[in-house]
C-alpha positions as CSV (number, residue, x, y, z in Angstrom):
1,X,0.0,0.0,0.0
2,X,1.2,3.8,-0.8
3,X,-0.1,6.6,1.3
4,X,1.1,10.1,1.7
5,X,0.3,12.5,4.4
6,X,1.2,16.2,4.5
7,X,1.1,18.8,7.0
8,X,-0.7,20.7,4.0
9,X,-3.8,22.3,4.9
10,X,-3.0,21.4,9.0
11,X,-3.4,24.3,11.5
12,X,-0.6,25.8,12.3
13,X,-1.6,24.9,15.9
14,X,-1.9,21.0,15.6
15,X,1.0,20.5,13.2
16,X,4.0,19.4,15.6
17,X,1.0,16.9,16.7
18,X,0.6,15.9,13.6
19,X,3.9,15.2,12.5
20,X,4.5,13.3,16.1
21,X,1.8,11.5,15.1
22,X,2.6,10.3,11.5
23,X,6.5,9.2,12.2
24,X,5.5,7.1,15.2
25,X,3.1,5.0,12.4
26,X,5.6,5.1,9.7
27,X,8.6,4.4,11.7
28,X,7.9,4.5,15.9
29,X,7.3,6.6,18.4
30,X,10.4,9.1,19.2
31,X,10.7,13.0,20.6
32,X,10.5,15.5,18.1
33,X,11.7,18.9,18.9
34,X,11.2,21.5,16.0
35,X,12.8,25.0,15.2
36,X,9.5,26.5,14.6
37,X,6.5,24.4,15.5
38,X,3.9,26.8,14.2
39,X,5.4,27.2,10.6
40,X,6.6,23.4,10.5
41,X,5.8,21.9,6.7
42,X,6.7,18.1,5.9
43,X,5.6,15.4,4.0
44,X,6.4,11.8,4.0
45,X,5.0,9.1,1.5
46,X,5.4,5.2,1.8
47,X,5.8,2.1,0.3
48,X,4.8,-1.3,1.9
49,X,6.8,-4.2,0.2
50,X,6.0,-7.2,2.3
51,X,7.6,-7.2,5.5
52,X,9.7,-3.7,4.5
53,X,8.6,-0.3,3.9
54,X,10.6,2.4,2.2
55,X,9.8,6.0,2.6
56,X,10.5,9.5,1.5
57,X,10.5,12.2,3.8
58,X,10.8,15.9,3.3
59,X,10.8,18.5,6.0
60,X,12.1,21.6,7.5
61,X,15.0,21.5,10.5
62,X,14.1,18.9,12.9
63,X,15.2,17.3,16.2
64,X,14.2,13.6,16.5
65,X,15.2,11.2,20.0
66,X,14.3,7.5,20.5
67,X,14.4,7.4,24.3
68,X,14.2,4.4,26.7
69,X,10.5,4.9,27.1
70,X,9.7,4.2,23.5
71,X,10.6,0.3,23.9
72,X,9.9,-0.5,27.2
73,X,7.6,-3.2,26.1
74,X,9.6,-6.2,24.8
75,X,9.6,-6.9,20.7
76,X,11.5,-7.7,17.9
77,X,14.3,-4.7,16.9
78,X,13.4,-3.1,13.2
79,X,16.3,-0.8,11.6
80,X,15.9,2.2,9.9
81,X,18.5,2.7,6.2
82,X,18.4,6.4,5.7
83,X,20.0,7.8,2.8
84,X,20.1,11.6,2.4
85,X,19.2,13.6,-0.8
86,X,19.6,17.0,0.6
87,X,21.2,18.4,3.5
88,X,23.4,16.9,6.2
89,X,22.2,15.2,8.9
90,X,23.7,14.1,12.4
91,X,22.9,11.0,13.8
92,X,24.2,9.9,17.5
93,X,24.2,6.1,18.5
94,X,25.8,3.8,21.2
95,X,28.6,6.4,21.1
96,X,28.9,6.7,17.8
97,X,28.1,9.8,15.6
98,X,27.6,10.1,12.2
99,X,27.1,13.3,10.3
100,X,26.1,11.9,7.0
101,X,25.6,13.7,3.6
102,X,23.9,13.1,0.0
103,X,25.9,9.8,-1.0
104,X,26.2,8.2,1.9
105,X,23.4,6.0,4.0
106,X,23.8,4.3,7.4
107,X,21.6,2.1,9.4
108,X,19.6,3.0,13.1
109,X,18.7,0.5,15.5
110,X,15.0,1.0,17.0
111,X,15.8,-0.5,20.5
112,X,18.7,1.6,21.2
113,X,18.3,5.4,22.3
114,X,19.5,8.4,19.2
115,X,19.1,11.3,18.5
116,X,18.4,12.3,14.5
117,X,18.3,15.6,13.5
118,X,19.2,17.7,10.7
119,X,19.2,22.3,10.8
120,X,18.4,23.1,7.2
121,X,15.6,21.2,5.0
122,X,15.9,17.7,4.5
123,X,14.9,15.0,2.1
124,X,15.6,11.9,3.3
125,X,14.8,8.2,1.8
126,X,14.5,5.7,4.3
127,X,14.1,1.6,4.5
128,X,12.1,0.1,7.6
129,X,12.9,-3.5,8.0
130,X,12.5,-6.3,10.6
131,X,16.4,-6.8,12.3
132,X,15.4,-10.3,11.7
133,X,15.4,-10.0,8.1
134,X,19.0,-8.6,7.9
135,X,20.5,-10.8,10.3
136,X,19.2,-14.0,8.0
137,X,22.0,-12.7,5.7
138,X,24.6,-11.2,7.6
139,X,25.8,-12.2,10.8
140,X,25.1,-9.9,13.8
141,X,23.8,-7.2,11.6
142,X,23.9,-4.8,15.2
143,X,28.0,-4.3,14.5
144,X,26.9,-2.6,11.1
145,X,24.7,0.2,12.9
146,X,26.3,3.7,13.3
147,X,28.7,3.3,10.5
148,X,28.1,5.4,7.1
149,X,28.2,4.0,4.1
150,X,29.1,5.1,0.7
151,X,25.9,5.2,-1.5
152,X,27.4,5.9,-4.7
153,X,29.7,2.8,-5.9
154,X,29.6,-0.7,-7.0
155,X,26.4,-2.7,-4.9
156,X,25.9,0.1,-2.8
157,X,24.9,2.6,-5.8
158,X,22.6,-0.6,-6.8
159,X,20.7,-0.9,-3.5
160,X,20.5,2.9,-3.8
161,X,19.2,3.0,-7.5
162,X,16.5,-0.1,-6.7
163,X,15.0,2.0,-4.0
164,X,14.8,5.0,-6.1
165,X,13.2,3.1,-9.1
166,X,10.6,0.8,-6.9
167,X,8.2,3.9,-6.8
168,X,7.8,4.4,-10.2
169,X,6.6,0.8,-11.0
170,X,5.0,0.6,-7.6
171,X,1.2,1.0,-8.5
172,X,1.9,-1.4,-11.3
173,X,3.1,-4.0,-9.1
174,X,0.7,-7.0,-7.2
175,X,0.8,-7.6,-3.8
176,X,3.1,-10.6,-3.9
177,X,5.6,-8.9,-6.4
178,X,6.2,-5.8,-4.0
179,X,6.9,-8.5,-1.1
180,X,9.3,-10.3,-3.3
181,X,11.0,-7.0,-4.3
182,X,11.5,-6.0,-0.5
183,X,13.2,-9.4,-0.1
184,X,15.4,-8.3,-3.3
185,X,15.9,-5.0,-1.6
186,X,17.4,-6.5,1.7
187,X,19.3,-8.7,-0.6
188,X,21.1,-5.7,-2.3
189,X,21.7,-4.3,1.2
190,X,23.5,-7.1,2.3
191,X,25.9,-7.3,-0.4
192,X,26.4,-3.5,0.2
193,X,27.3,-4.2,3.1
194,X,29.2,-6.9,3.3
195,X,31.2,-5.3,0.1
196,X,32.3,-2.5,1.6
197,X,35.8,-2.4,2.4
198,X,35.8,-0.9,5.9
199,X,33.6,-3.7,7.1
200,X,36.1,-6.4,7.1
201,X,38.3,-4.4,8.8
202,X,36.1,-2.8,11.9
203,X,36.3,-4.6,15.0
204,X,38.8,-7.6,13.8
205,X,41.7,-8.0,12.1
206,X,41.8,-7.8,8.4
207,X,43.0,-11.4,8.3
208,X,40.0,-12.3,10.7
209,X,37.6,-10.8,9.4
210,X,38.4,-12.3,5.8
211,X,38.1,-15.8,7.6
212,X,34.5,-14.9,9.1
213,X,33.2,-13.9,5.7
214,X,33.9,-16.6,3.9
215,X,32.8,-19.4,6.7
216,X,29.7,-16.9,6.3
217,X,29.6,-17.0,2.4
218,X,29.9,-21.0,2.8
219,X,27.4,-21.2,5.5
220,X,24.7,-19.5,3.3
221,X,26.0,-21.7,0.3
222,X,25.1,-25.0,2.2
223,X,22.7,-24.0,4.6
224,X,20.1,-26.0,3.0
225,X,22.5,-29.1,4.0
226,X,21.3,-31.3,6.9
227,X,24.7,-32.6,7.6
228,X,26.1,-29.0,7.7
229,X,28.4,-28.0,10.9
230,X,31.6,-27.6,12.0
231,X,33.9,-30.7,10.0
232,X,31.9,-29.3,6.8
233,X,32.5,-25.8,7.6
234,X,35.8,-25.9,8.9
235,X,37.1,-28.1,5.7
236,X,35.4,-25.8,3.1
237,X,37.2,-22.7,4.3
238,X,40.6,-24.3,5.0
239,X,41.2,-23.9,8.6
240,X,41.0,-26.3,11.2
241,X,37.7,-26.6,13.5
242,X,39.6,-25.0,16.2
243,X,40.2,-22.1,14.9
244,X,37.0,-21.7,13.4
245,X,35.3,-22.0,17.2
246,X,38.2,-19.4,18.5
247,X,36.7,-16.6,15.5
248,X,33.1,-17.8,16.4
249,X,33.9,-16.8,19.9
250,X,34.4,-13.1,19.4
251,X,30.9,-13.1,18.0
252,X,29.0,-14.1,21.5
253,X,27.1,-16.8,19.4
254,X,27.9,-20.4,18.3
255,X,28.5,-22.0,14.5
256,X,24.7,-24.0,15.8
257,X,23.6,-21.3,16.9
258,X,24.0,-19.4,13.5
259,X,23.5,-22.2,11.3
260,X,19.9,-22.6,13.2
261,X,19.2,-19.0,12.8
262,X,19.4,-18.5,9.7
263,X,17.7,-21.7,8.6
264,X,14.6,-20.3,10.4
265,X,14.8,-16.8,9.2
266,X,15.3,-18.6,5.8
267,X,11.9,-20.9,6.6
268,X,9.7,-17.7,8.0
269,X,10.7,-15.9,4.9
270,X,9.4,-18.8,2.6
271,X,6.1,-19.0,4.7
272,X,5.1,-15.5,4.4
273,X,5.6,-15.8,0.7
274,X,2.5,-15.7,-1.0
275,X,4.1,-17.6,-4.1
276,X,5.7,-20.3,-2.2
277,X,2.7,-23.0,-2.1
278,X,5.3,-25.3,-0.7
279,X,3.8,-27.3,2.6
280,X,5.0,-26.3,6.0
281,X,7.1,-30.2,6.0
282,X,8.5,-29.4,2.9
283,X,10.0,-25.7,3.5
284,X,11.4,-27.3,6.9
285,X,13.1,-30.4,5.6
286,X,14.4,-27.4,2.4
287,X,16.0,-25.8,5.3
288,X,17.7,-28.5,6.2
289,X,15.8,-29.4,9.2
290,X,15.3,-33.3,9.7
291,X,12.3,-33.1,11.9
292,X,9.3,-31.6,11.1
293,X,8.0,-31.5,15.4
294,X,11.7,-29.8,15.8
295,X,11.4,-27.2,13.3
296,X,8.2,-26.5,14.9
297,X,9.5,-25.7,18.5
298,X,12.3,-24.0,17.8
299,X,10.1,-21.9,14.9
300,X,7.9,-21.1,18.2
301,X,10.5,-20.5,20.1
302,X,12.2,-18.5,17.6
303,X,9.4,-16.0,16.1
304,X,6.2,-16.8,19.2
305,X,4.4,-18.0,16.3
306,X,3.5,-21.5,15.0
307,X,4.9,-22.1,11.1
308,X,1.3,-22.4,10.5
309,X,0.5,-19.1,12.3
310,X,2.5,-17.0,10.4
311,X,1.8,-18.3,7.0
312,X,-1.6,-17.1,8.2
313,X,-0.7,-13.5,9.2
314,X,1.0,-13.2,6.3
């Protein structure tokens, strides 16, 4: 679904309301402070594709703060992609701060506290997705938050060009293509950011962090594999099983744990895809999972939804 809203024809009176009120439903709720509340003038449209949104926003200078009472309640962490078409904008994170320009993007956490905020008028494109949905692709997406990202080579201009292109053929689109395009969309980020040169080398050692992308690459590449753990891993990239437990370990979860992960991410993505008339058994045992009950609990366990469930929902 598209829809646009506009402070256009607010009063002047109700507008900062207004505006509160339409980036908590786009995005979530956060603290907006604004320069001049009584002459504010924005406009943001979106873009449902599935389980992602993307989004333009324009507006005057504006002050915007996720704070610890916005997620008090417990539930799953979304990110934010904001690229900048005009304007610079700051954005503070877990001690990080980036002050990013047109050509760049970088990626915001919604369970974490920020500030946002930008003096001169903005116009900003933005990508809402499920954390979830990221971290099916890359490992521990969280390290990738808070760093900027050059929008304008190689798969990065790509993921950059696809989100500019998707409204233009949007109304043309059914329901079940614009959910397979989000998936393509989060595809395209991954690579970005897994292509970009600074991410091998930020928090590991170049030689490291070459080691954990490709036990990553050959982890996705045989994930379907039932037999797949460490002896397989370990003997595709070339190093011993030891060592491949001591570069696991700086990443606070398991080669199991991982491998599990993303199977299910994999599984919930084929359930909620209204093209995939595959039964629940078969998606599990194409997943690699040998035990249909199994896949079950740990999908529960996973997601607090039944397979079954959320091929419903969706």
């Amino acid at each position: 679904m598209k829809n646009t809203i506009t402070t256009r024809g607010v009063e002047q009176t109700a507008r900062s309301r207004h505006w509160h009120e339409t980036i908590a439903r786009a995005y979530f709720p956060l603290d907006l402070t604004f320069r001049r509340p009584e002459a504010f003038d924005g406009e943001l449209t979106t873009w449902d594709l599935g389980g992602v949104s993307i989004s333009r926003l324009t507006s005057d200078g504006l002050l915007y703060r996720r704070l610890p009472k916005h997620f008090r309640e417990p539930g799953p962490e979304e990110f934010l992609v904001t690229l900048p078409a005009k304007s610079e904008v700051r954005f503070a994170q877990g001690g990080k701060e980036v002050r990013a320009n047109p050509g760049a993007f970088f990626i915001e956490r919604s369970q974490e506290p920020y500030e946002f905020s930008h003096a001169d008028p903005a116009d900003l494109w933005v990508m809402k997705l499920p954390k979830d949905m990221l971290g099916g692709r890359i490992r521990a997406p969280d390290r990738f938050c808070s760093l900027q990202f050059d929008a304008t080579n190689g798969a990065n201009g790509l993921f950059v060009d696809m989100m500019h292109l998707i409204p233009a053929r949007y109304d043309s689109m059914t329901e079940e293509t614009r959910a397979t395009v989000g998936r393509q969309l989060v595809d395209l980020l991954a690579l970005a950011i897994q292509s970009d040169e600074r991410v091998l080398t930020s928090g590991a050692s170049t030689v490291r962090a070459a080691h954990l992308a490709r036990i990553e690459a050959f982890v996705r590449r045989h994930i379907d594999d039932p037999d797949l753990g460490p002896d397989e891993v370990a003997g595709g990239c070339g190093i011993s099983v030891r060592y491949l437990h001591e570069l696991l370990r700086d990443t606070n979860m398991t080669l199991g744990q991982w491998i599990r992960d993303t199977r299910l991410q994999a599984a919930m993505e084929d359930l909620t895809n209204p093209l995939d008339c595959r039964a629940i058994g078969e998606i599990a045992y194409a997943r690699g999972f040998t035990d249909q009950a199994q896949f079950s609990r740990a999908f529960r366990a996973r997601f607090g939804v039944t397979p079954k469930e959320a091929r419903v929902r969706a």
